[in-house]
C-alpha positions as CSV (number, residue, x, y, z in Angstrom):
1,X,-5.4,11.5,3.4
2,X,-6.4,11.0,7.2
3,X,-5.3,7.9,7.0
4,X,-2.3,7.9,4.5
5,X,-0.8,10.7,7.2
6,X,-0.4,8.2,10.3
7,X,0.4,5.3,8.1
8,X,3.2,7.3,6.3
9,X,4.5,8.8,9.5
10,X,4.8,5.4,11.4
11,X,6.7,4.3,7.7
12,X,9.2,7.0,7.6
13,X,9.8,6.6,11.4
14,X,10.5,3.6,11.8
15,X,12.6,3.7,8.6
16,X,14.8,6.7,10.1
17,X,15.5,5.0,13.3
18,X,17.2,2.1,11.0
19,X,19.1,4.6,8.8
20,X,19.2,7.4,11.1
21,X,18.6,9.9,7.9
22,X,15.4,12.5,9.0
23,X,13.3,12.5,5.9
24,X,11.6,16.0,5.6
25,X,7.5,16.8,6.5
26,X,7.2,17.1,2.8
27,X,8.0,13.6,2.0
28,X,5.2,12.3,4.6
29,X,2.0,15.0,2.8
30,X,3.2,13.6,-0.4
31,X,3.1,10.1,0.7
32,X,-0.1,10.6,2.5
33,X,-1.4,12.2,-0.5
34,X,-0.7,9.0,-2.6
35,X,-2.0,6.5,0.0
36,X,-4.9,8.2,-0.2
37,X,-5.5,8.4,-3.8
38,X,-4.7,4.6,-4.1
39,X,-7.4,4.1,-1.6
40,X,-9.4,6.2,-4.1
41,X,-9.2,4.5,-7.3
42,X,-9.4,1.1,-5.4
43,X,-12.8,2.2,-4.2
44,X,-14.0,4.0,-7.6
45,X,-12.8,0.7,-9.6
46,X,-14.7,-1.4,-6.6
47,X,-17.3,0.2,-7.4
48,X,-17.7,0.2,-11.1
49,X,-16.0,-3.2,-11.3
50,X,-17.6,-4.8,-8.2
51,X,-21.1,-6.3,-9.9
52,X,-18.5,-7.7,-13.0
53,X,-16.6,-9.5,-10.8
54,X,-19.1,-10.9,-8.8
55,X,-20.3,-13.1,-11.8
56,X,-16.1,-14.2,-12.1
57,X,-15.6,-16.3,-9.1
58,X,-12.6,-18.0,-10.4
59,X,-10.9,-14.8,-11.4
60,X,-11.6,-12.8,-8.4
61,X,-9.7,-15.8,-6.4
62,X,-7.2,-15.6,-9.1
63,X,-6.3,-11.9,-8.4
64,X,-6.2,-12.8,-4.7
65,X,-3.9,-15.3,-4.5
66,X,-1.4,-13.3,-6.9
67,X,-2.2,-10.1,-4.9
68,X,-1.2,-12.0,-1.3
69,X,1.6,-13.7,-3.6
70,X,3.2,-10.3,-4.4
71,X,2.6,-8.7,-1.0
72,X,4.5,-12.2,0.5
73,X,7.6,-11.9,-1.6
74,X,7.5,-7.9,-1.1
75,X,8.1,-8.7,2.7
76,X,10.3,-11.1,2.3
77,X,12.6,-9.3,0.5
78,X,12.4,-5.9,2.5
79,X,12.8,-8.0,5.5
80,X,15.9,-9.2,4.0
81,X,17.3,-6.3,3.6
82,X,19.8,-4.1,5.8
83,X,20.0,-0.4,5.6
């Protein structure tokens, strides 16, 4: 959540100075709120997950490249688009 709140607020900023549309104080707890949970579960799987992983090499770069992969064409696209 503490850092899900400045991340969200710089989002939704910078996303109403495009559009010009104010989104409301609720929309940034709620997105803080799920930042923060992600963050969460990435650290409890890590965790549990981490020594399984470790012995897979080959899949870990797998997941890597695909996660960088998504993340590329995810910017790509909302950097193509105009509100």
């Amino acid at each position: 959540m503490l850092w899900g709140y400045p991340v969200f607020t710089l989002a939704l900023n910078a996303a109403s100075e495009s559009s010009g549309v104010q989104p409301g104080s609720a929309a940034v707890w709620v997105g803080a709120f799920y930042v923060g949970s992600l963050a969460a579960l990435g650290g409890i799987t890590g965790r549990y997950l981490g020594p399984w992983a470790a012995t897979r090499p080959g899949l870990v770069r797998i997941v890597v490249v695909t996660v960088l992969g998504v993340a590329l064409i995810g910017v790509l696209v909302l950097s193509l688009i105009r509100l």
